[in-house]
C-alpha positions, 0 to 999 in steps of 0.5 A, spaced: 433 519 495 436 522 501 442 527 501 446 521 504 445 517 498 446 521 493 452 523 495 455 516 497 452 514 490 456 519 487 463 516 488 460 510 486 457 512 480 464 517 478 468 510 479 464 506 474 465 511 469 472 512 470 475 505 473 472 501 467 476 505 461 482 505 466 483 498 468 482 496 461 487 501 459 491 499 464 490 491 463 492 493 456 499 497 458 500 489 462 500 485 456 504 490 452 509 490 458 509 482 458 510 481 451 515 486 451 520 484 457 519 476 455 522 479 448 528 483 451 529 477 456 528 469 456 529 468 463 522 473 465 515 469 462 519 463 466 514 461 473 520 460 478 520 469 476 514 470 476 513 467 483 519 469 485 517 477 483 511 475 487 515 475 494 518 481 493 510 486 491 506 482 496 509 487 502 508 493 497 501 491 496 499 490 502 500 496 504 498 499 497 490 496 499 489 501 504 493 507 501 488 506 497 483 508 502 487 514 504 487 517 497 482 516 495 479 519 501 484 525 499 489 524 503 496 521 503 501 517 508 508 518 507 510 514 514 508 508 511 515 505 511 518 508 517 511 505 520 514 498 517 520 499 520 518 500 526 514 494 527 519 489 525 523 492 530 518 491 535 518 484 533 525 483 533 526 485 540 521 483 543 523 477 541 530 477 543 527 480 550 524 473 551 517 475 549 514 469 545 514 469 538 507 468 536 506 474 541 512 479 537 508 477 531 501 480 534 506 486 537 508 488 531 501 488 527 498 492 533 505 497 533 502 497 526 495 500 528 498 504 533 502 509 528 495 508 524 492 511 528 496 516 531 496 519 524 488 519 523 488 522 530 492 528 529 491 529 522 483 529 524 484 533 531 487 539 529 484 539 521 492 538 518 493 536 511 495 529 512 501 530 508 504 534 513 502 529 519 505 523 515 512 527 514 513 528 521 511 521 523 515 518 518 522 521 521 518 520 529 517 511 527 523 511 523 527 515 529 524 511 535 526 503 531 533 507 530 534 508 538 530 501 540 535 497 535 540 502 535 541 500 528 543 493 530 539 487 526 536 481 530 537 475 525 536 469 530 528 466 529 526 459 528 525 456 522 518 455 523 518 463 522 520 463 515 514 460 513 511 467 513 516 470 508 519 463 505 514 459 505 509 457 498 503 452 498 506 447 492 509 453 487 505 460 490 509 464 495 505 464 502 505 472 501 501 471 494 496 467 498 496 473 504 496 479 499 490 476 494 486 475 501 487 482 502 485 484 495 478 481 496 477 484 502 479 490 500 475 490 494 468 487 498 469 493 503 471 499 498 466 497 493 461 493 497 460 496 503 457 503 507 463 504 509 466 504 501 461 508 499 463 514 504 470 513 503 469 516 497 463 521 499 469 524 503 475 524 498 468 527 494 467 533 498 469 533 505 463 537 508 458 535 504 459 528 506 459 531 514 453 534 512 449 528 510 451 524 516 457 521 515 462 520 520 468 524 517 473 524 522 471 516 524 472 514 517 479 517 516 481 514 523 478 508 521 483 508 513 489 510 518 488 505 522 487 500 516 493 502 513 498 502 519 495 494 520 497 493 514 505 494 513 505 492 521 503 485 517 507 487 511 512 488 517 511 480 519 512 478 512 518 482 510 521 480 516 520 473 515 522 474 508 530 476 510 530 473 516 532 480 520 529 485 523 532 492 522 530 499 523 532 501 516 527 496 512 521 499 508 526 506 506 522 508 500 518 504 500 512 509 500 514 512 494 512 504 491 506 505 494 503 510 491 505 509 485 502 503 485 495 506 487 496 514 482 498 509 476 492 504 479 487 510 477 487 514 483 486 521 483 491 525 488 484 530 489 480 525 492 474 521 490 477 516 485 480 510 485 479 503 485 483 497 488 483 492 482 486 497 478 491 498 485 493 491 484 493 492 475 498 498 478 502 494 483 503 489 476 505 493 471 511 497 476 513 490 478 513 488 472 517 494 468 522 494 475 524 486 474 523 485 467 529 492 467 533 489 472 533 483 467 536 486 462 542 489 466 539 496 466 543 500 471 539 501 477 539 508 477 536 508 469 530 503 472 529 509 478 529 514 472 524 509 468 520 508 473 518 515 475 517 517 468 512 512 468 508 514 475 509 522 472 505 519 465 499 515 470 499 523 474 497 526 468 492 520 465 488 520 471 487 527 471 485 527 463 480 521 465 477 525 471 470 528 469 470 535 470 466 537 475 459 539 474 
């Protein structure tokens, strides 16, 4: 066996001992949750909720895929809500400029790009913590759609681009349908490709996976950039869903992200993660943050709620991480 294989093989190998028992726990913690929130509120196990909460996670989990990838590989962005804004100022204006819409819609997906790959550029360029990048593109996106927008909103979009953030196919939510292709895309590249494998070799230990081959600073690149494409199509949704393109879309939203993905399973150190429990994490939030709203709990307690709960995921992963051999 060569040391490239051995090193790939042992994300993959740490992965199926942790994911299953995470994802069967987390499966579990869902259901106990359904159960509880239909029991404080009638009006949550009702279809039209249901769907109707699909909308408003289908943009958190878009991007929540490619954090995925980002975490798992041992980083972090945090600029991925000002790169959301960003983007949906790019669509906006375009447009109101005279740019055709179909074409604004593909600006705003390659804004997302862009902003992707400008944080796996400087973070890989000069060996920085990601989280320190992030911070400061988070402030340079979000202040540059405030300067192109002025902090003005355009609103004035056909009808038929509503389809994209209101639109259903019978009783599913167009943005259901675009989050569950993603997830299987997601899943096939992170647990059924090469390039997976080395997602995990490089969250695993960085310079080992160099060693073997692996093009460390490509793959990083390659995750960043994934992830700007994603909130630049989660842009596209978000701006389709309430018929506005503004710089202040998407504020906070990173901090969702993440934790959908650490409550997921993935270990903020590197090397762990999945993107069915990803998903298993988006649920159980959205689900927990509706279920709450219902019952007319304070928004402030459900941020309260929320935050105890992403702290209990930090420490469960941490105690089902294999120690180190």
């Amino acid at each position: 066996m060569t040391t490239t294989q051995k090193v790939t093989g042992t994300g993959q190998k740490i992965r199926e001992r942790v994911g299953l028992n995470r994802e069967i726990l987390l499966a579990l913690v869902l259901v106990v949750l359904v159960v509880i929130m239909s029991s404080l509120s009638p009006l949550f196990l009702t279809a039209s909720n249901l769907l109707d909460m699909s909308r408003y996670f289908a943009e958190t989990g878009l991007i929540a895929l490619g954090m995925t990838l980002i975490i798992i590989t041992g980083g972090i962005d945090l600029s991925v809500g000002s790169t959301l804004a960003l983007a949906s100022v790019t669509l906006g204006f375009s447009y109101q400029a005279g740019m055709p819409l179909f074409l604004s819609v593909l600006c705003a997906v390659v804004v997302g790009i862009l902003c992707g790959l400008l944080n796996g550029v400087l973070t890989t360029a000069w060996n920085i913590h990601p989280l320190a990048i992030t911070i400061a593109t988070m402030a340079l996106f979000r202040g540059i759609a405030n300067a192109v927008s002025n902090q003005q909103a355009v609103s004035s979009f056909p009808e038929w681009f509503g389809l994209f953030g209101q639109g259903a196919v019978g009783l599913v939510p167009n943005q259901l349908i675009v989050l569950a292709v993603a997830v299987v895309i997601a899943a096939i590249i992170l647990h059924r490709s090469r390039f997976g494998r080395e997602v995990y070799a490089i969250g695993l230990n960085p310079i080992v996976a160099r060693f073997s081959g692996i093009k460390v600073k490509r793959n990083l690149i390659a995750v960043y950039a994934l992830t700007g494409m994603l909130a630049g199509i989660a842009a596209v949704i978000y701006t389709s869903r309430v018929s506005s393109a503004r710089s202040d879309a998407g504020l906070a939203l990173e901090l969702s992200v993440i934790a959908a993905v650490v409550l997921g399973g993935a270990s903020v150190r590197g090397g762990v993660g999945s993107i069915i429990g990803t998903v298993l994490g988006l649920l159980i939030i959205s689900t927990l943050n509706q279920g709450l709203l219902l019952t007319s709990l304070n928004a402030n307690w459900v941020m309260v709620i929320l935050g105890a709960v992403m702290l209990v995921g930090v420490f469960i992963n941490e105690g089902l991480r294999p120690a180190p051999r």
